[in-house]
C-alpha positions in Angstrom: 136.8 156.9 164.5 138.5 154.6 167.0 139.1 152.2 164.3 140.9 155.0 162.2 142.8 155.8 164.7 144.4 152.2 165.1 145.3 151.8 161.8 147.5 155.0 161.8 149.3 154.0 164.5 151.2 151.4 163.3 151.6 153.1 160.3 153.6 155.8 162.2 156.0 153.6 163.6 156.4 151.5 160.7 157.9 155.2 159.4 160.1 155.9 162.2 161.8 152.3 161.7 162.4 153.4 158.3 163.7 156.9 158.9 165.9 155.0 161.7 167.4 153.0 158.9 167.7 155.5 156.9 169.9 157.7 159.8 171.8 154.6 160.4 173.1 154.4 156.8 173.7 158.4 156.3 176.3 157.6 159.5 177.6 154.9 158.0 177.9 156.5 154.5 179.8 160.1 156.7 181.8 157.1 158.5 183.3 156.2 154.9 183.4 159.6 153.9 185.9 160.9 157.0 188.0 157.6 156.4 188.5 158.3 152.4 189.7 162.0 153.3 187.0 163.4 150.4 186.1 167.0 150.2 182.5 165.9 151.1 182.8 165.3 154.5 181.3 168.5 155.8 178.1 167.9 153.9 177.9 164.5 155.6 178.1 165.0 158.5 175.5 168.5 158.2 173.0 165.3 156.7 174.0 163.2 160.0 173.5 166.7 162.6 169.9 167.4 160.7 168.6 164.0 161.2 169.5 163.9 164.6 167.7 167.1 165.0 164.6 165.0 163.3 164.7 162.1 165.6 165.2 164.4 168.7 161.5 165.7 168.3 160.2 162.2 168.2 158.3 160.8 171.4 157.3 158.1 170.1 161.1 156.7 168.9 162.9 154.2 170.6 165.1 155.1 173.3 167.6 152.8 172.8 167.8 152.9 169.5 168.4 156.8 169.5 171.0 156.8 172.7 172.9 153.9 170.6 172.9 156.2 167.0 174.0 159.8 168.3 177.4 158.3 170.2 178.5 156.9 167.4 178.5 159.4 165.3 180.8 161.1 167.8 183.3 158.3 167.9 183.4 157.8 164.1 183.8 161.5 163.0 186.7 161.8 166.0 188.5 158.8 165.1 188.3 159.6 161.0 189.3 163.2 161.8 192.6 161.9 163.7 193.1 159.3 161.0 192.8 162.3 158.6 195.5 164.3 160.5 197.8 161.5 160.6 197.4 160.8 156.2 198.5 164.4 156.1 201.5 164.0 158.4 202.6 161.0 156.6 201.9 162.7 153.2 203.9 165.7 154.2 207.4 163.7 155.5 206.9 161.2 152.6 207.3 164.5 150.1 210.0 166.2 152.2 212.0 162.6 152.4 214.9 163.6 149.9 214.9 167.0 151.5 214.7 167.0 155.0 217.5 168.8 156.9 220.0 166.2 158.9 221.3 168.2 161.6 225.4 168.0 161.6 227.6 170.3 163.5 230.9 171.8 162.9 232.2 169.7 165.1 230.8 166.5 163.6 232.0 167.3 160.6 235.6 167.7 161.7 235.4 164.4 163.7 233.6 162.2 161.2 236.4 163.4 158.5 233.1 164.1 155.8 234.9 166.9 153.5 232.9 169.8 151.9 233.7 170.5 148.0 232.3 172.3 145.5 229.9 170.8 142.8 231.7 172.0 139.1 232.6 171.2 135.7 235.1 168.3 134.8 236.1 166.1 132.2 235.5 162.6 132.7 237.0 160.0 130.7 234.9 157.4 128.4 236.3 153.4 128.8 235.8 151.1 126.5 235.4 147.3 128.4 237.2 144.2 126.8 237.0 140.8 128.0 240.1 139.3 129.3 241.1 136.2 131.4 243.7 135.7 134.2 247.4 134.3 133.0 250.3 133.5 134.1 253.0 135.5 134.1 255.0 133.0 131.5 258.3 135.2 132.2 257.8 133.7 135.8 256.6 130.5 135.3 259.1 127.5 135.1 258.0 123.8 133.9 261.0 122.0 136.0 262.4 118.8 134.5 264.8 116.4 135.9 267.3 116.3 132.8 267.9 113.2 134.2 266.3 109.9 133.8 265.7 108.7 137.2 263.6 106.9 140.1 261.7 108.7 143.0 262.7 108.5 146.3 261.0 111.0 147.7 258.8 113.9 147.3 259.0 117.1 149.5 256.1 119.6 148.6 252.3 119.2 147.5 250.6 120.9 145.2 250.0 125.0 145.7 252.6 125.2 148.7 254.9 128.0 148.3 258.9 126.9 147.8 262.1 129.1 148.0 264.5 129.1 145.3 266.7 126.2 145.8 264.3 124.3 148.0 264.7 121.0 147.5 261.3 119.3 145.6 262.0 115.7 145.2 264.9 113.8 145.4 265.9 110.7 142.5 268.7 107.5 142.2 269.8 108.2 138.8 272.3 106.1 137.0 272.9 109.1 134.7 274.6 111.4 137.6 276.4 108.2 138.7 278.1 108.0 136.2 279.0 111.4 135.8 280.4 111.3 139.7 282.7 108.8 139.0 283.9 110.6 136.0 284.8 113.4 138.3 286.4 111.6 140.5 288.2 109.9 137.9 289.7 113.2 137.2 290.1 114.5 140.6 292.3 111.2 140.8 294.2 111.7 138.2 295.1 115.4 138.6 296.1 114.2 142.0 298.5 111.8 140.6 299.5 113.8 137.5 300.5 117.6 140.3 302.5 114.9 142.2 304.9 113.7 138.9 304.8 117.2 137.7 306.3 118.7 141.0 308.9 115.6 141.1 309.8 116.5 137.7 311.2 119.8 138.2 312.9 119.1 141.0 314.5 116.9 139.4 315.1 118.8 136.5 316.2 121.6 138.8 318.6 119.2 139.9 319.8 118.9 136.5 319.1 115.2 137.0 316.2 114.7 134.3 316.0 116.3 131.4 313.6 119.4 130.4 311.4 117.6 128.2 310.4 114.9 131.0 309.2 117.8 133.4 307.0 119.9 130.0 305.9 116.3 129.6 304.8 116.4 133.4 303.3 119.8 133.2 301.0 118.9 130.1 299.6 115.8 131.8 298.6 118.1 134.6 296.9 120.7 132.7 294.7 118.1 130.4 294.0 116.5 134.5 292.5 119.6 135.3 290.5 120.3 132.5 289.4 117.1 132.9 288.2 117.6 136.2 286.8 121.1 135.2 284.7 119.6 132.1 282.9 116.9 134.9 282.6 119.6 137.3 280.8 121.4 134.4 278.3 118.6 133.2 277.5 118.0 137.0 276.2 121.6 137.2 274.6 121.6 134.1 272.0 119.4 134.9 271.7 121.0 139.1 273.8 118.3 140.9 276.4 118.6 143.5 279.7 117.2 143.0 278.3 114.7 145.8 280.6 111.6 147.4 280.5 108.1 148.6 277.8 106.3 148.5 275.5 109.4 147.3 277.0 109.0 144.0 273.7 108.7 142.5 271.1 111.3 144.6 270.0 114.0 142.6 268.2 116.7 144.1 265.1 118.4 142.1 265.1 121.8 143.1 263.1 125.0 142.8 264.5 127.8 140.1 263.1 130.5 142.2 260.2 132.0 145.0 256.9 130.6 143.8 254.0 128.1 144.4 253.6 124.8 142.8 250.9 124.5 140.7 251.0 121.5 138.7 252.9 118.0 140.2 253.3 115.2 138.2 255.1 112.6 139.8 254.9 110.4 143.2 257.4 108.1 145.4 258.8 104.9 142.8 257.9 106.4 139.7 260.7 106.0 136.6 261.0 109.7 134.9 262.6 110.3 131.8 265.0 113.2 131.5 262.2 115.6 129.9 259.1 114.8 131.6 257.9 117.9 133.2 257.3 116.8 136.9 256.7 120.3 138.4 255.3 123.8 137.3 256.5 126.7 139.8 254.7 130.2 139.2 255.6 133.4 141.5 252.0 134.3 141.6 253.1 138.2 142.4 252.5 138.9 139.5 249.9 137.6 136.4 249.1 138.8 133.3 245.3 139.8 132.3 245.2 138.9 128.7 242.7 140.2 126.5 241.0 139.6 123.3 240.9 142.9 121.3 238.5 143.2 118.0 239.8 144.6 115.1 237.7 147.8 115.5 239.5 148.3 119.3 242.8 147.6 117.8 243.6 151.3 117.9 242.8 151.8 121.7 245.1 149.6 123.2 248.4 150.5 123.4 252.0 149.5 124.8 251.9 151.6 128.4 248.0 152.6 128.3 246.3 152.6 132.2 244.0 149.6 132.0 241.8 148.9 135.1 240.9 145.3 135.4 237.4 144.2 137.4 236.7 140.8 138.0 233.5 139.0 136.7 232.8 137.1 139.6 233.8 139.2 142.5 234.3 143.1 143.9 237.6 143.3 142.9 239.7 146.0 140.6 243.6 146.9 140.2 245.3 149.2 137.8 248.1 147.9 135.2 249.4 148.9 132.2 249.6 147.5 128.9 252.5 145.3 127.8 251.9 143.8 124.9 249.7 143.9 121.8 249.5 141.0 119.0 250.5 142.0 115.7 248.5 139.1 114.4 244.7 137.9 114.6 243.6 134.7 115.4 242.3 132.6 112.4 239.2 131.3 114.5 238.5 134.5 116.6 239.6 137.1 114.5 241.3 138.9 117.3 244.5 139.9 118.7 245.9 138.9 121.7 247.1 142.3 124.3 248.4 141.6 127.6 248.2 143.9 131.2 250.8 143.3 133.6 249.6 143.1 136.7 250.4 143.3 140.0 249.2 140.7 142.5 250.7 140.8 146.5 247.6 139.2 147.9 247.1 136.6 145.0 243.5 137.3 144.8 244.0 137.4 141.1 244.1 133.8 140.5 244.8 132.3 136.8 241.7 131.1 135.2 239.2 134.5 136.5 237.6 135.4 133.8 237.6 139.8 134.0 236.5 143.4 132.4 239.5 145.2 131.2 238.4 148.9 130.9 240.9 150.9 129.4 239.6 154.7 128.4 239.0 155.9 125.2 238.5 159.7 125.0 237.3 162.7 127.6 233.8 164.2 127.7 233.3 167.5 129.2 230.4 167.3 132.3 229.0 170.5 133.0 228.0 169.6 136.7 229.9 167.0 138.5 230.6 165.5 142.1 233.5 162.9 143.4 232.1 159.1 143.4 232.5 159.3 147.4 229.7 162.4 147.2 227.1 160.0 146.0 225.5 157.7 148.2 222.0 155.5 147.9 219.1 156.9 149.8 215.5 155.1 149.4 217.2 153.1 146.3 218.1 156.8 144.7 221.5 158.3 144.0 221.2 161.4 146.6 224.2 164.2 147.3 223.9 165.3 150.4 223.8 169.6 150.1 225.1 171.5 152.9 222.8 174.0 154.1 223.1 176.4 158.0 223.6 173.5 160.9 223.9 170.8 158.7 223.0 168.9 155.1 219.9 168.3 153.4 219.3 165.3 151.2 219.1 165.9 147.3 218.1 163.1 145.2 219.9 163.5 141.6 219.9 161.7 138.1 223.4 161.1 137.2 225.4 160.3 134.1 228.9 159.2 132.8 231.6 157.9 135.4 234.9 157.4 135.2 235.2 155.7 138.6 236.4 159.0 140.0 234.4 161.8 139.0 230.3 161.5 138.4 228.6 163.5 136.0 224.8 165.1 137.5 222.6 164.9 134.8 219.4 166.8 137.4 218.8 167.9 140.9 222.2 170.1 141.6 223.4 173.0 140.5 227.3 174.0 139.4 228.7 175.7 142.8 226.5 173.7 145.4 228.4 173.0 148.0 228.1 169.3 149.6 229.3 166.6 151.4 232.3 164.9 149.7 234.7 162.7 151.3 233.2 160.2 153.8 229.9 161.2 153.0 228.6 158.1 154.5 228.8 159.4 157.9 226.0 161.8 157.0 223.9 159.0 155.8 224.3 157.3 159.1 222.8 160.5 161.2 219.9 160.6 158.4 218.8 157.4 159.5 219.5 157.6 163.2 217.3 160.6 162.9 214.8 158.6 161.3 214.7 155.9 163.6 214.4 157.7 166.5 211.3 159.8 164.6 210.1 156.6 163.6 210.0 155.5 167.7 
């Protein structure tokens, strides 16, 4: 009998160890159970509160080992209830995140400017987009040449600096305008000489000393002396020089034919230029053409006074223009015609050589439900209107549609006859996320 007894003693420990394991993993299995949010946590922890009613009628278990298990089951289902509450509080603002109320007073409203319209039906026009490129404006661009063979003495602008009309560019010696000088004072001298006989003359012929013919004969050599001097004067102007004097008989003074910048220079101090070389290119940048390459099949959209809206390609930047020319012809190579916008440019941010998007429109669609492009602004990367509701404006997200720049067609989310924040609509997207960050804190 004793020996019996012995051998079941350690067998009866042996099975405590193993239903202590086995309590230890039926916590840690509830532990995973209340962290995954599943249905089965109740069950779990009912296992766990069974067990524990197991071990408390052991006397022979282990103290520590007991004191050490029924804690932590405590802790764990606490903690993954309160991680549990938290999952659901997350869950519930992440679904309400497009439609959460933004609190905005009448008041607000009024100082922030943010208009209220009316969601509705309007036609929104349909643009076709044609490539086009930066110009000059050719009726105000002038290639200035001397029309005199010269040499540079001096040069008085650089390249793009903006010149008045009849600012003085470069100044030459030319042997040319010399020449022409003299000539003029040649005449000068003569017509001089030729009022002084003609005036003798007729005193004396009212004298009745000399006869009538001598003082005609007088009077024709003054006329021919001052068409002389008129037909010098003439040539001198006709090639921009000053009747001039001294020992300036050869200066000629480049000058510019009007307001602009210079944007080509082709000529430096010392260097011999013939009378056609094209030393300077002056452009009055105010104003530049757009010209664009139209297919055949777009031929019949563009049109002398259509509204064309030009983008540029490589930065945020659009005007408005109209239409001023169209080709009659197409190009051999390109098998296009060549149309023009006219366009206005006070800040010369339009520079010649951009490369742009002419959009010019091409019919009218009817949109059943439509806001203004201020109405729509970007919320969590989503086109969202912002609906007016009692002490404030709730955030709709939408699908939208067609856009003509002005209106915005809403393809899903509103309703014709919502009312919602329209102008300055941005102000109410700024309180949405101060209220957020503050919630957030």
């Amino acid at each position: 009998m004793k020996n019996s007894t012995d051998t079941t003693a350690p067998t009866s420990r042996k099975q405590w160890v193993v239903i202590a394991i086995i309590l230890v993993l039926a916590v840690v299995a509830g532990i995973a159970i209340l962290r995954s949010g599943k249905s089965g946590q109740a069950s779990e922890t009912g296992k766990v509160s069974t067990a524990e009613g197991a071990h408390a009628h052991d006397e022979h278990a282990d103290d520590a080992e007991h004191g050490a298990a029924g804690p932590a089951v405590d802790h764990r289902d606490s903690h993954g209830r309160e991680e549990a509450s938290e999952a659901g509080e997350k869950s519930q603002g992440g679904h309400g995140g497009h439609g959460e109320k933004v609190g905005f007073t009448a008041q607000q409203i009024a100082s922030s400017g943010v208009s209220i319209d009316t969601a509705g039906p309007s036609q929104i026009a349909t643009t076709v987009q044609l490539p086009g490129e930066i110009k000059f404006n050719e009726d105000r661009t002038a290639h200035v040449v001397p029309r005199v063979a010269g040499v540079v003495e001096s040069v008085h602008v650089d390249l793009g600096q903006q010149v008045r009309k009849g600012q003085v560019l470069a100044v030459l010696a030319s042997v040319g305008v010399s020449e022409q000088r003299s000539e003029l004072l040649a005449a000068q001298k003569r017509l001089a000489l030729a009022k002084v006989t003609a005036e003798r003359e007729r005193r004396l012929f009212e004298d009745r000393i000399s006869a009538q013919q001598d003082f005609l004969q007088a009077e024709q050599a003054q006329r021919e002396a001052e068409i002389a001097v008129s037909n010098a004067t003439q040539k001198l102007k006709a090639i921009g020089a000053s009747a001039g004097s001294g020992s300036s008989l050869s200066r000629y003074e480049l000058r510019a034919p009007f307001d602009g910048m210079v944007v080509e220079k082709h000529l430096s101090m010392g260097e011999s230029v013939r009378e056609d070389a094209q030393v300077f290119t002056i452009s009055d940048l105010s104003s530049v053409w757009a010209q664009i390459n139209v297919s055949a099949s777009n031929l019949n959209l563009v049109r002398v006074g259509e509204q064309a809206v030009i983008r540029a390609s490589g930065f945020e930047q659009s005007a408005t223009g109209k239409v001023s020319y169209v080709g009659s012809l197409l190009g051999e190579q390109t098998r296009t015609a060549v149309a023009r916008v006219t366009l206005a440019n006070p800040s010369l941010a339009w520079r010649p050589g951009l490369f742009v998007t002419v959009e010019l429109v091409s019919g009218k669609a009817h949109a059943p439900v439509s806001v203004s492009a201020d109405a729509l602004q970007t919320v969590e990367e989503k086109p969202t209107v912002f609906v007016k509701v009692d002490g404030g404006f709730e955030a709709r997200t939408v699908r939208i549609g067609r856009t003509d720049g002005q209106r915005v067609e809403i393809l899903d989310g509103l309703e014709a006859g919502t009312t919602h924040a329209g102008r300055n609509s941005f102000a109410v997207k700024a309180q949405k996320g101060k209220g957020s960050a503050g919630h957030e804190h």
